[in-house]
C-alpha positions as a Markdown table, in Angstrom:
| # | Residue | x | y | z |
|---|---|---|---|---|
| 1 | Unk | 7.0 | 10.8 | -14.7 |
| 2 | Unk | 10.1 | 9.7 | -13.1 |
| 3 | Unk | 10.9 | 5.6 | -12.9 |
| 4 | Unk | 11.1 | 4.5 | -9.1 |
| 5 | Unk | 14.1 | 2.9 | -7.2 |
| 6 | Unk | 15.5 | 2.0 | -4.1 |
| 7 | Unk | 17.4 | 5.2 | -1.8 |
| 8 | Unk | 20.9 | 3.8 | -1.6 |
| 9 | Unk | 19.8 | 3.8 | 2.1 |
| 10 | Unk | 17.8 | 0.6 | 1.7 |
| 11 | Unk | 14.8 | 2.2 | 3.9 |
| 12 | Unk | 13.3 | 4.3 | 1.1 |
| 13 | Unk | 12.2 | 4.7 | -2.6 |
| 14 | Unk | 12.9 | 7.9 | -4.5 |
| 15 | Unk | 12.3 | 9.1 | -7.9 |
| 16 | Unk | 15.2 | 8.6 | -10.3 |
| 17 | Unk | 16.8 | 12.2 | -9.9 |
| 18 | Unk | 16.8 | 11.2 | -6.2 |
| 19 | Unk | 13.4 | 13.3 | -5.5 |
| 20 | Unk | 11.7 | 11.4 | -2.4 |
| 21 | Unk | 8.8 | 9.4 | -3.0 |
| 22 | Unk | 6.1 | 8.3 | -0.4 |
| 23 | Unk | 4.0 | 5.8 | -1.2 |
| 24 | Unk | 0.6 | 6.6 | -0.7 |
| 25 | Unk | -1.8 | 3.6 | -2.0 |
| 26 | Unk | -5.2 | 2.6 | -3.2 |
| 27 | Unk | -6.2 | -0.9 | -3.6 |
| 28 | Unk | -8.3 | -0.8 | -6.5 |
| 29 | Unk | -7.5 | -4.6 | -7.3 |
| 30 | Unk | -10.8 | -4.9 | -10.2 |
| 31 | Unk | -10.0 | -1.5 | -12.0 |
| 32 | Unk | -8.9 | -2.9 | -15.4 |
| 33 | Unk | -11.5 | -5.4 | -15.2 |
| 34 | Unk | -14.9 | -3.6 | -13.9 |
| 35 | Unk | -14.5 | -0.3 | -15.3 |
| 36 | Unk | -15.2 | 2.2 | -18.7 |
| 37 | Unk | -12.8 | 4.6 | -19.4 |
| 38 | Unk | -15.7 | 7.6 | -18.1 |
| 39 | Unk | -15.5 | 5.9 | -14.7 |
| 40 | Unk | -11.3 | 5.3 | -14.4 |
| 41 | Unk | -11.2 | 8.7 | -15.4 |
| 42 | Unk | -13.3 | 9.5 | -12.6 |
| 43 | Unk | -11.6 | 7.2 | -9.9 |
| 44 | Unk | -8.4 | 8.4 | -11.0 |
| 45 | Unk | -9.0 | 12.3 | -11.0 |
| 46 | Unk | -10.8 | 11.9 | -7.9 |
| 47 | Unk | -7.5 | 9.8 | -6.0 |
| 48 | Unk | -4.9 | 12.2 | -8.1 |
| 49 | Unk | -7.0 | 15.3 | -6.3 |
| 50 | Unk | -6.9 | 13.6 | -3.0 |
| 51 | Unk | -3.1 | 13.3 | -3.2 |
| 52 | Unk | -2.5 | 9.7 | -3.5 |
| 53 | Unk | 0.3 | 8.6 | -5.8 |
| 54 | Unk | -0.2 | 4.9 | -6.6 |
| 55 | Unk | -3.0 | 3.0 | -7.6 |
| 56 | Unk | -2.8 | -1.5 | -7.0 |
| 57 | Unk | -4.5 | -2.9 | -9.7 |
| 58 | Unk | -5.1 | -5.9 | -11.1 |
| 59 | Unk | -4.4 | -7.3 | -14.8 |
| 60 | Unk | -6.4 | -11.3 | -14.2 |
| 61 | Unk | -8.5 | -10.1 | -11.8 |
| 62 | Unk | -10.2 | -12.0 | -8.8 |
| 63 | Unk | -13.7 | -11.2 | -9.6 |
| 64 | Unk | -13.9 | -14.3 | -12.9 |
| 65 | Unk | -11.3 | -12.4 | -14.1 |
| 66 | Unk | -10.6 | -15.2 | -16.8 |
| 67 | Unk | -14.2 | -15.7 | -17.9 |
| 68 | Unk | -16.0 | -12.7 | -17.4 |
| 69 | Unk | -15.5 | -10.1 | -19.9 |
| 70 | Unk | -14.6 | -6.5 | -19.2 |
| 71 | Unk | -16.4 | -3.2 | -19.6 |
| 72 | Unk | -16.0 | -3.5 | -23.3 |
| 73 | Unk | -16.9 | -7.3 | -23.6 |
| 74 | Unk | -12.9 | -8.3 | -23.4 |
| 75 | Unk | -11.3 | -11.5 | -21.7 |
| 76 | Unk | -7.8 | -10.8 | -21.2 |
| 77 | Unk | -6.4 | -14.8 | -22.3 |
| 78 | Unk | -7.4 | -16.6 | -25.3 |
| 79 | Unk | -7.8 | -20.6 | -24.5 |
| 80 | Unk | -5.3 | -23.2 | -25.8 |
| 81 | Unk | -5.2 | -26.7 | -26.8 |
| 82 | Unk | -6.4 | -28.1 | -23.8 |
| 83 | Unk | -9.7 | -25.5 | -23.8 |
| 84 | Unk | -8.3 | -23.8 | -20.6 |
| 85 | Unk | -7.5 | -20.3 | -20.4 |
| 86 | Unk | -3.8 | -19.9 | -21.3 |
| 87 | Unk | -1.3 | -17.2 | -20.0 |
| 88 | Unk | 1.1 | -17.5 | -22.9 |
| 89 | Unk | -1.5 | -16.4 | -25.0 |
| 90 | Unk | -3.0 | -12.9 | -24.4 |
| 91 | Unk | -6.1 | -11.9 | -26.3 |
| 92 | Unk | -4.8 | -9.0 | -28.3 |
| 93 | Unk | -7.0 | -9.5 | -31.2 |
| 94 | Unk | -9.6 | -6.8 | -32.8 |
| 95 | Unk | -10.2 | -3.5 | -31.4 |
| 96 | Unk | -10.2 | -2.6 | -28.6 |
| 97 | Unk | -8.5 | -5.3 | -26.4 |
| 98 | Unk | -8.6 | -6.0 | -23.2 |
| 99 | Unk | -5.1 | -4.8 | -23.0 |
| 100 | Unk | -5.7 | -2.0 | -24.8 |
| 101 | Unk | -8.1 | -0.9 | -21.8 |
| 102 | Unk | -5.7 | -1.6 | -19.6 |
| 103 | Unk | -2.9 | 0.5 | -21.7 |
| 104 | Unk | -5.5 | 3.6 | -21.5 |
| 105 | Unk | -6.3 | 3.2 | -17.6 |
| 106 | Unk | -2.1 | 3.0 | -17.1 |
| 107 | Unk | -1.1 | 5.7 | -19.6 |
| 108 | Unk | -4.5 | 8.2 | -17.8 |
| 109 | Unk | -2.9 | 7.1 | -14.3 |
| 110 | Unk | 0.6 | 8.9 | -15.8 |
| 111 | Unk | -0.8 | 11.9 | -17.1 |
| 112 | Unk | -2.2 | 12.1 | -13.6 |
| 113 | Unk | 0.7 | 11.5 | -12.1 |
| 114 | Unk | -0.4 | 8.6 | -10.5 |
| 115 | Unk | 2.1 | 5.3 | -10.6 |
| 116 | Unk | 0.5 | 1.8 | -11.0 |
| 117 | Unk | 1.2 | -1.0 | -9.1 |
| 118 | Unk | 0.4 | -3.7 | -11.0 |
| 119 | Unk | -0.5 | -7.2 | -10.3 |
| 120 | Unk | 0.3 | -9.7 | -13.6 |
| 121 | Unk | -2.4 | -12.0 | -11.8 |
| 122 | Unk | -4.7 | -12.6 | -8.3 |
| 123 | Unk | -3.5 | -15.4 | -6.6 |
| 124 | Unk | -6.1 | -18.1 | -6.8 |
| 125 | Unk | -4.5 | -18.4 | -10.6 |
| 126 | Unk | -2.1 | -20.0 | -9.3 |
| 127 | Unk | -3.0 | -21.1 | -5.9 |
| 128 | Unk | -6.5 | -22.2 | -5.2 |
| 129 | Unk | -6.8 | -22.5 | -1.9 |
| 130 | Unk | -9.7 | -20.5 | -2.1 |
| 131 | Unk | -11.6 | -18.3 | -4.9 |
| 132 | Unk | -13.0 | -19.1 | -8.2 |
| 133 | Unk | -9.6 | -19.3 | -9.7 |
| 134 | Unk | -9.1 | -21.5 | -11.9 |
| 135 | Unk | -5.5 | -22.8 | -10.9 |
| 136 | Unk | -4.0 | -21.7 | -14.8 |
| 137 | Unk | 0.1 | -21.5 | -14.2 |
| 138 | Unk | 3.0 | -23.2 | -14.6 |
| 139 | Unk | 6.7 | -22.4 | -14.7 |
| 140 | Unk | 6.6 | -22.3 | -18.2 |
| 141 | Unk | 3.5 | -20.3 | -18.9 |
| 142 | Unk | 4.8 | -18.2 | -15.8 |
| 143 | Unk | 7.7 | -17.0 | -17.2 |
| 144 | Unk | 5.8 | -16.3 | -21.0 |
| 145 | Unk | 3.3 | -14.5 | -19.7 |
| 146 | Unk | 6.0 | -12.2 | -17.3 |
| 147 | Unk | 8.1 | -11.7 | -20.5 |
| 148 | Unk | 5.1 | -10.8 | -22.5 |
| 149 | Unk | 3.9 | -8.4 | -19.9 |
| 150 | Unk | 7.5 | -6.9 | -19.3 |
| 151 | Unk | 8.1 | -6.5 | -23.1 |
| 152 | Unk | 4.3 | -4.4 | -23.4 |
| 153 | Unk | 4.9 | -2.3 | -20.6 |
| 154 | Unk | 8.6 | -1.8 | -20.6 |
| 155 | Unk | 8.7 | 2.1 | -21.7 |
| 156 | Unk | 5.6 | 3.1 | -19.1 |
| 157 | Unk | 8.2 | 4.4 | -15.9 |
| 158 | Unk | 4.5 | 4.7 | -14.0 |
| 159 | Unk | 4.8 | 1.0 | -13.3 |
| 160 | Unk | 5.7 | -1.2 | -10.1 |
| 161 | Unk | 5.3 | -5.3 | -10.2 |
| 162 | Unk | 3.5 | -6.5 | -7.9 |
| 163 | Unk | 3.5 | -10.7 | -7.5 |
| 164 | Unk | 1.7 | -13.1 | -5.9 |
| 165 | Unk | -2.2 | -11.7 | -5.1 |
| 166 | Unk | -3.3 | -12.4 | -1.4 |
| 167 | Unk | -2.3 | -16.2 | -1.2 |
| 168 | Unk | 0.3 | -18.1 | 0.4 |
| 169 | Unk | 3.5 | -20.0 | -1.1 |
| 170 | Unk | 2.9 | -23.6 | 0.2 |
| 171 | Unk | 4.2 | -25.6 | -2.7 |
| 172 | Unk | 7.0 | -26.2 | -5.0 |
| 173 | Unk | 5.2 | -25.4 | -7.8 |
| 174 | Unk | 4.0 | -21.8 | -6.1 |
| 175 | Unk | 7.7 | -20.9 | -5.8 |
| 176 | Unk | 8.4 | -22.1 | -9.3 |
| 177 | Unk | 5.4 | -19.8 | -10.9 |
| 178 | Unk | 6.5 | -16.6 | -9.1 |
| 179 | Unk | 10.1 | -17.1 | -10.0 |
| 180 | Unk | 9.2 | -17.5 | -13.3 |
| 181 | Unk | 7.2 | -14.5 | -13.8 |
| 182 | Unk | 9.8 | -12.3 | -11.7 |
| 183 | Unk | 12.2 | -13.7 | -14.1 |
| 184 | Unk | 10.3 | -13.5 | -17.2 |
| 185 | Unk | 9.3 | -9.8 | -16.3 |
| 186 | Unk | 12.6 | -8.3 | -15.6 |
| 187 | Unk | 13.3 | -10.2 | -19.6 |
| 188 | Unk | 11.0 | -8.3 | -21.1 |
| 189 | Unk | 11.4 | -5.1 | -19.2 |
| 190 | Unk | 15.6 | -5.0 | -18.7 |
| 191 | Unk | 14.8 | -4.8 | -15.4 |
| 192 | Unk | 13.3 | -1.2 | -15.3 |
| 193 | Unk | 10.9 | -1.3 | -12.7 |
| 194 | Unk | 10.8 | -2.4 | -9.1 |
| 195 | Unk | 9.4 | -5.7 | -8.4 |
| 196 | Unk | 7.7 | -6.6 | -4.7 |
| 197 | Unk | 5.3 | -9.6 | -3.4 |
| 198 | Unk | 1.6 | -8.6 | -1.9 |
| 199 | Unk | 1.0 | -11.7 | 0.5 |
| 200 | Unk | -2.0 | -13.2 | 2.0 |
| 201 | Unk | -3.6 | -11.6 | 5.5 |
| 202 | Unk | -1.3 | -11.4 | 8.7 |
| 203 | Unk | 2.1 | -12.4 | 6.7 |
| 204 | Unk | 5.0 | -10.2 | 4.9 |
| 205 | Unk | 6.4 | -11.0 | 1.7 |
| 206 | Unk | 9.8 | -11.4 | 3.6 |
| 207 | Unk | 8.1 | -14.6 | 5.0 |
| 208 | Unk | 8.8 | -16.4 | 2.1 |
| 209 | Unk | 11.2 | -14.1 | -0.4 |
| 210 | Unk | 13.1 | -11.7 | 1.8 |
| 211 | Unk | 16.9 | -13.1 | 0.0 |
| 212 | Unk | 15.4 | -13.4 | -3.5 |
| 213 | Unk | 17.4 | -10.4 | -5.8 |
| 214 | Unk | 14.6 | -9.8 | -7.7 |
| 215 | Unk | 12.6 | -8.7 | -4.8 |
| 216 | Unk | 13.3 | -4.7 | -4.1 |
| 217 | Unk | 11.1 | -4.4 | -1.6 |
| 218 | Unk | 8.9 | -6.0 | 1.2 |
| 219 | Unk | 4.7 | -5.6 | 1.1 |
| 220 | Unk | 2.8 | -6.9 | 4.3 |
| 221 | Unk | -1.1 | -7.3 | 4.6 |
| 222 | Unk | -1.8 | -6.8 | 8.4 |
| 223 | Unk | -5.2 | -7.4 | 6.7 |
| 224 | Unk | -9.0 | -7.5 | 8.0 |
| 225 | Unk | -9.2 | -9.7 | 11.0 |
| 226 | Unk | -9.5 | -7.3 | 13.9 |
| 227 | Unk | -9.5 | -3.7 | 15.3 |
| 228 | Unk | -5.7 | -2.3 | 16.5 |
| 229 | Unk | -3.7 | -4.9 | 14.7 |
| 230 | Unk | -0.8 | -4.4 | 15.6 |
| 231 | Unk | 0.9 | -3.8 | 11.6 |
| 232 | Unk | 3.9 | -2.2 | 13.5 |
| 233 | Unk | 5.3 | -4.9 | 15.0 |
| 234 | Unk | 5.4 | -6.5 | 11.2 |
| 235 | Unk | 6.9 | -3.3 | 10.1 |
| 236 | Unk | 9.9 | -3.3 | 12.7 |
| 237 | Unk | 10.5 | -7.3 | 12.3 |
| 238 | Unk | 11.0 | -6.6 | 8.5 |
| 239 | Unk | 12.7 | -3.1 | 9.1 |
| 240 | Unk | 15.3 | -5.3 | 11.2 |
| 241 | Unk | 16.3 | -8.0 | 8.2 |
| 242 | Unk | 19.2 | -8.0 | 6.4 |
| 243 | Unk | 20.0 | -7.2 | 4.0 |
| 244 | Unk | 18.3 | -4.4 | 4.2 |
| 245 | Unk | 15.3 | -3.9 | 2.0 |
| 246 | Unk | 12.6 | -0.8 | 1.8 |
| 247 | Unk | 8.8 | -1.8 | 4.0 |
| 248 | Unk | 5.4 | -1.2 | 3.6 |
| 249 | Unk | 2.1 | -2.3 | 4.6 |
| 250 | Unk | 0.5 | -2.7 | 0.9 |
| 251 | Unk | -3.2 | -3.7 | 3.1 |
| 252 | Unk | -4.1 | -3.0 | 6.3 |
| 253 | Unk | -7.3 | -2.8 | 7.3 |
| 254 | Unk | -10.2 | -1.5 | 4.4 |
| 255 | Unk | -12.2 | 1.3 | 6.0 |
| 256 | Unk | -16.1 | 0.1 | 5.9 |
| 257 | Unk | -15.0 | -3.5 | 5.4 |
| 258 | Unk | -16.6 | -6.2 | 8.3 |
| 259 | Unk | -14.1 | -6.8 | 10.9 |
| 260 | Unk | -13.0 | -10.6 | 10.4 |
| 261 | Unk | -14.9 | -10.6 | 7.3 |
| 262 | Unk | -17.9 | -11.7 | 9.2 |
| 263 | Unk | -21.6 | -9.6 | 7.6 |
| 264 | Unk | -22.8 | -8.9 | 11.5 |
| 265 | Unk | -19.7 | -7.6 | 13.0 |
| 266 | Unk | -19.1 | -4.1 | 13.0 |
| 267 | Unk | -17.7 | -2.0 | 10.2 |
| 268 | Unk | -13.8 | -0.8 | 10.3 |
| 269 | Unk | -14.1 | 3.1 | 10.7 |
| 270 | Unk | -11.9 | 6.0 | 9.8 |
| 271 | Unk | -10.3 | 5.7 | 13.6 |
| 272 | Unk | -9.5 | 2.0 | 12.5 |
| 273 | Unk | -7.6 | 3.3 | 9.2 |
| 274 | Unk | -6.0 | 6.4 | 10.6 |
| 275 | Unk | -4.3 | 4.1 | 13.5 |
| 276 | Unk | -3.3 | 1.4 | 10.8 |
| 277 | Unk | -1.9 | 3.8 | 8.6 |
| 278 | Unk | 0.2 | 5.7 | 10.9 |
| 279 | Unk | 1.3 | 3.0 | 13.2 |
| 280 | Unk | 3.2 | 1.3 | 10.2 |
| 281 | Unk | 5.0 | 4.9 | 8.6 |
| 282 | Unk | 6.0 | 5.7 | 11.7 |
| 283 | Unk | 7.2 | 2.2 | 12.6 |
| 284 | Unk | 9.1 | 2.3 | 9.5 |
| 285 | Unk | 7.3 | 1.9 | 6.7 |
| 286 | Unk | 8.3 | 3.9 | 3.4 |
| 287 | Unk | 4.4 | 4.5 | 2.8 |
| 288 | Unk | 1.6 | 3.0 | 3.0 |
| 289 | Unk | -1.7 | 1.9 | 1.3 |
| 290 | Unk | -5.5 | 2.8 | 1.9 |
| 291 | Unk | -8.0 | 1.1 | 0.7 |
| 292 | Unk | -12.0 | 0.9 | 0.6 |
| 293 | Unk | -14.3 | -2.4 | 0.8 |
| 294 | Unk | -16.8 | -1.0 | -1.9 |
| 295 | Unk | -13.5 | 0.8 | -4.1 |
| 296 | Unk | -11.5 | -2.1 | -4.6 |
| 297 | Unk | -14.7 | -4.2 | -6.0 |
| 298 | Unk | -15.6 | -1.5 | -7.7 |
| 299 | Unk | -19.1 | -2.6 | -6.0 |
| 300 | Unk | -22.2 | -1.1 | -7.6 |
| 301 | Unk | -25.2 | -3.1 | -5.7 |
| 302 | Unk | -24.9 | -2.1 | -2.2 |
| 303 | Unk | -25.4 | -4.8 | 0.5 |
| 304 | Unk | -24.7 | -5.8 | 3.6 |
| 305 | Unk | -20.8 | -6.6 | 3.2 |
| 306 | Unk | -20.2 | -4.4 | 0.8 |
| 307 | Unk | -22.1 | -1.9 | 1.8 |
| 308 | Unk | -22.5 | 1.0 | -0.4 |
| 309 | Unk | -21.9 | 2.6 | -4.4 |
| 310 | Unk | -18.0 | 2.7 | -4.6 |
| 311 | Unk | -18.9 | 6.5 | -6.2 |
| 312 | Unk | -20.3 | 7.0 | -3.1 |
| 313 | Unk | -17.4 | 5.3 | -1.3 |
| 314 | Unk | -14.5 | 7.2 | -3.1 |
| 315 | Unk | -14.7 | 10.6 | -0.4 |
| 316 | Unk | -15.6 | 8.4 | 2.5 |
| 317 | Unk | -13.7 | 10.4 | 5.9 |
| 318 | Unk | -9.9 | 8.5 | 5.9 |
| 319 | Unk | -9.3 | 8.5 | 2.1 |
| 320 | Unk | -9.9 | 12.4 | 2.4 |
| 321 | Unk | -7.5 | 12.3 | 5.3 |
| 322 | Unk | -4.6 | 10.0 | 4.6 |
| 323 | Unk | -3.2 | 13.1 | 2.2 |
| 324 | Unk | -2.5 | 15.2 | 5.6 |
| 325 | Unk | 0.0 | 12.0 | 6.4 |
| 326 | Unk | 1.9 | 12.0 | 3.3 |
| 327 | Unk | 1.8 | 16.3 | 3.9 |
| 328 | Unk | 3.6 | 15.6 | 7.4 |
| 329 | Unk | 6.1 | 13.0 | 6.1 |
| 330 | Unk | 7.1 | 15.0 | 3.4 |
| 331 | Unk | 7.3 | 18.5 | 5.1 |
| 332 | Unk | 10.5 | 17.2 | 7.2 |
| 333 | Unk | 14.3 | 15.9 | 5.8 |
| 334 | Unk | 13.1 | 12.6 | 4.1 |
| 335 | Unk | 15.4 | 10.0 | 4.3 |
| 336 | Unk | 17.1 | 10.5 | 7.3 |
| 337 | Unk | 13.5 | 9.3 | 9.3 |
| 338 | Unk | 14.1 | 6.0 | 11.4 |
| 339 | Unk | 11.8 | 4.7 | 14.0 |
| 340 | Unk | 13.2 | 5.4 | 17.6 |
| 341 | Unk | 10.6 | 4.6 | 20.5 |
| 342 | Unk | 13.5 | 5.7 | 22.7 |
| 343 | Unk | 11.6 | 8.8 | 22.5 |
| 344 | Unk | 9.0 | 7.4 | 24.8 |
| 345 | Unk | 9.3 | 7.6 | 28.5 |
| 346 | Unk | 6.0 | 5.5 | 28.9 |
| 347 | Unk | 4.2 | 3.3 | 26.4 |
| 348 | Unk | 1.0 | 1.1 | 26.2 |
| 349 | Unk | 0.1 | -1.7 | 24.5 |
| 350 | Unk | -2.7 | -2.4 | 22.0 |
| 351 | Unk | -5.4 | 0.1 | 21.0 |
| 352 | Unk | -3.3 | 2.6 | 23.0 |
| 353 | Unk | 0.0 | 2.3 | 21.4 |
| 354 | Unk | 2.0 | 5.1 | 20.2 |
| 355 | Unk | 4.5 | 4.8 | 17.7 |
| 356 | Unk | 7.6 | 7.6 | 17.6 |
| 357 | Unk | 9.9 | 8.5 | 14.2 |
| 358 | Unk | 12.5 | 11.0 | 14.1 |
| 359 | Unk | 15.2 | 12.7 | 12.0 |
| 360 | Unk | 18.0 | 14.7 | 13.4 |
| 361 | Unk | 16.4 | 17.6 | 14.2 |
| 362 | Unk | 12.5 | 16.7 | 14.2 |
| 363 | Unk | 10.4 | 13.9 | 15.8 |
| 364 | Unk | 6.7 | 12.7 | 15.8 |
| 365 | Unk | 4.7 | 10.8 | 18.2 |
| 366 | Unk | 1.6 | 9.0 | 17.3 |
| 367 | Unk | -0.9 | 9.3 | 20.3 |
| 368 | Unk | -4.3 | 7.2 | 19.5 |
| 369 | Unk | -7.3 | 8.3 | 21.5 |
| 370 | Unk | -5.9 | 11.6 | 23.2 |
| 371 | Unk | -3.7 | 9.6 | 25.6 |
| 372 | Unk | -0.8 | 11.6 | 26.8 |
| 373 | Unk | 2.6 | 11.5 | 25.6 |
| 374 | Unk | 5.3 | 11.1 | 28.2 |
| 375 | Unk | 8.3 | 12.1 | 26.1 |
| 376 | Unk | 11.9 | 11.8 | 26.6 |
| 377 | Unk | 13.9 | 14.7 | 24.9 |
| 378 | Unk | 17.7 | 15.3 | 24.4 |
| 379 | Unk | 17.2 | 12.5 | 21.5 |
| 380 | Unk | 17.3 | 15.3 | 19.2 |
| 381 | Unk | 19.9 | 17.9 | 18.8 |
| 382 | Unk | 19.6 | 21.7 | 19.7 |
| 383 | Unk | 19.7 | 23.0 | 22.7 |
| 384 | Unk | 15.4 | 23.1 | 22.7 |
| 385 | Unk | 12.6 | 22.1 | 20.8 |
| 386 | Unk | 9.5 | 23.6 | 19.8 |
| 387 | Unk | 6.3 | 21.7 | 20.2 |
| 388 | Unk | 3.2 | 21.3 | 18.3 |
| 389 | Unk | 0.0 | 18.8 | 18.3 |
| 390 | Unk | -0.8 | 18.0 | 14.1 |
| 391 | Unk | -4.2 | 16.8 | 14.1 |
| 392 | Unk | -4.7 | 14.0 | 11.2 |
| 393 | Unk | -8.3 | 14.6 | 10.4 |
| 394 | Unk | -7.3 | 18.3 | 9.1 |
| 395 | Unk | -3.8 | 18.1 | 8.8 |
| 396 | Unk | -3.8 | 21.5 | 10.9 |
| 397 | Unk | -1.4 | 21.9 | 13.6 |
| 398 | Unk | -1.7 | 23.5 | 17.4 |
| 399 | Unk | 1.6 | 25.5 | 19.0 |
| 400 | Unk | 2.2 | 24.0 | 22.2 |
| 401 | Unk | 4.9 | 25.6 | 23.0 |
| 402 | Unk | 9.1 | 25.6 | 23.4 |
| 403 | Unk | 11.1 | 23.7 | 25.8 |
| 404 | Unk | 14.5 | 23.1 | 26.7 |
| 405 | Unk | 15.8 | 19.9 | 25.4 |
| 406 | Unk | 16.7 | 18.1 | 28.4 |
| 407 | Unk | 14.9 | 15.7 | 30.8 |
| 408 | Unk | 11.4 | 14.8 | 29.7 |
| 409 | Unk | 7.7 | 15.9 | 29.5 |
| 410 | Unk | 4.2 | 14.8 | 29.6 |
| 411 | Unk | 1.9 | 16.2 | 27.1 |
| 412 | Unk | -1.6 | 16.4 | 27.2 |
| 413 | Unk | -3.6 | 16.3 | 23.6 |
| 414 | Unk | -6.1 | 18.4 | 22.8 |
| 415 | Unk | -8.7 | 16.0 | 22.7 |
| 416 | Unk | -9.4 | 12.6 | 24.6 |
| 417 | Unk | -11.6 | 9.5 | 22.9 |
| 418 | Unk | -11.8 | 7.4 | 20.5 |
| 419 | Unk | -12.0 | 9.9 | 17.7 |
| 420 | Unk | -9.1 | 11.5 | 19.0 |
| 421 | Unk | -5.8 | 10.7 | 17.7 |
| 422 | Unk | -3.0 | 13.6 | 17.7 |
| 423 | Unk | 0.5 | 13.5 | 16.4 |
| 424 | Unk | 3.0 | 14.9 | 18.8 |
| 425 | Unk | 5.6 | 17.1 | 16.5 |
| 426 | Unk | 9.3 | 18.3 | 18.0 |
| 427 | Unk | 11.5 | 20.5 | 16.1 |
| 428 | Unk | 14.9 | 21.5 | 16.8 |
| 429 | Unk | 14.9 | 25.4 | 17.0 |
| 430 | Unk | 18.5 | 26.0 | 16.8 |
């Protein structure tokens, strides 16, 4: 495997030969902590086969992450002075570690080709504004800890940093710890791997560390709370910064989690993902992540909120799908794509919007529920344009037709409801 960076473009990431690279993500935040080898194997074949190509994990995970031991009966910290659990001390000893586990999930992810994006710690370790926590940093033990981790990991070119862990920065002191760790991991690595922030629901790491060097790219959670989020309108405020930095939603909406969190409320669907996911590439995003309620908790007693075996969850309908998106991005000249809803004559707003991208010569128009695209053409060049409905639930594509590329046109999908999303595809035919 290749080690990432940043397209001289500031939009994209590539591989370091300059081969693109579209994020295509799974949260699977408890995989180090809740898992045997037998079942990462598993998880990871079975996301390699469906064409992701990263994997957000967790090294002190959410779940008693400090205090309850792993598969093999392993804490990751040993505890100081005080009795707490201290991050300048990792528990390395005997066979077997805990960070041995995590070394054979990591080095298993690379022969897979699979990248991790890993997360040093959730953020109730350092923020407890809600969780079991307990609160265990400080600059100093921040920047140890980072070091330590850099150091251990430096070689493996699979790796991304991921800080913070789903909470907000609302101290001093939160500043001070994630400094200190992006500090104390580009020490022990040299700086080899890209380093991003994954914030808490409805907020962008930009928020609070857009200007920070260290910081190569912006994460967003659009998160949980409702149905047709608009994650776009994040996308396009952070695609707008300067300087310039790469975007992604890093969690939008898990399918078959409760909408608002809330055990009698409906259950996000594959419609909910699908929108979410292509909403926020074709807004701008450089990728994007999936993620399942039952995956990422690595659940095994089925319930009401979490609501099934996450074996049973791994081939539910959108994590299937959400290969034909990375297929479409990837079939057309990479990193010239921006986001240009000058291609739309007429738009709507909420669970109707539809979100255009384009390159010189090709465009695609994100239609939820079948509702026509009114489309202005000319924006591309050639003298016409040949036409085409991709369906994301197949990844197949229908011939519409060609046209002359003047004017503008109102297409009708193939399909009209809720189930019925369609991505309108233009190519230049000269």
């Amino acid at each position: 495997m290749q080690i990432l960076r940043v397209h001289p473009n500031g939009r994209f990431l590539m591989e370091s030969d300059g081969t693109p690279f579209f994020w295509l993500g799974d949260t699977a935040w408890e995989l180090f902590h809740r898992l045997d080898r037998e079942e990462a194997d598993l998880y990871l074949t079975t996301r390699a086969d469906q064409g992701f190509t990263v994997i957000q994990a967790v090294a002190l995970a959410e779940f008693s992450g400090l205090t309850e031991p792993n598969a093999y009966g392993r804490v990751p910290l040993k505890k100081g002075g005080s009795g707490r659990y201290d991050p300048s001390l990792p528990d390395t000893d005997g066979d077997y570690s805990y960070w041995d586990h995590v070394d054979y999930i990591i080095d298993k992810a690379a022969e897979l080709g699979l990248y991790i994006a890993l997360l040093p710690t959730w953020g109730d370790k350092f923020n407890l504004l809600w969780g079991k926590g307990p609160e265990i940093f400080d600059r100093s033990n921040a920047y140890v800890y980072g070091e330590w981790l850099g150091r251990r990991y430096r070689d493996r070119d699979n790796i991304v940093w991921v800080l913070g862990g789903d909470r907000p920065l609302t101290t001093r002191r939160h500043f001070d710890v994630i400094e200190a760790m992006a500090v104390g991991l580009s020490s022990g690595d040299g700086g080899r791997h890209l380093v991003t922030f994954h914030p808490s629901g409805g907020t962008s790491s930009s928020l609070y560390l857009h200007d920070e060097k260290w910081l190569d790219f912006n994460m967003l959670q659009s998160g949980h709370g409702k149905r047709s989020n608009p994650n776009y309108a994040f996308i396009q405020k952070d695609h707008e910064r300067q300087p310039v930095k790469p975007v992604l939603d890093g969690e939008p909406c898990y399918e078959d989690h409760p909408i608002a969190f809330k055990e009698d409320n409906e259950f996000f669907d594959q419609v909910d993902v699908r929108k979410a996911l292509y909403w926020s590439v074709f807004a701008g995003g450089f990728g994007v992540t999936y993620g399942h309620h039952c995956v990422w908790s690595f659940n095994t007693e089925p319930g009401c909120y979490f609501p099934m075996h996450w074996k049973d969850a791994l081939r539910r309908p959108a994590a299937e799908q959400v290969k034909y998106l990375r297929k479409l991005m990837e079939s057309r000249p990479f990193f010239e794509r921006i986001p240009d809803q000058s291609l739309l004559v007429v738009n709507y707003d909420g669970a109707n919007h539809q979100q255009a991208t384009r390159g010189e010569k090709y465009a695609f128009i994100y239609a939820p529920h079948g509702i026509a695209v009114h489309v202005k053409l000319g924006v591309l060049k050639g003298r016409s344009v040949r036409l085409e409905w991709f369906d994301p639930r197949t990844g197949e594509s229908t011939p519409i037709g060609m046209a002359e590329n003047k004017g503008d046109m109102r297409l009708v999908p193939p399909g009209h409801g809720r189930e019925q999303d369609f991505v309108l595809v233009m190519d230049s035919e000269d």
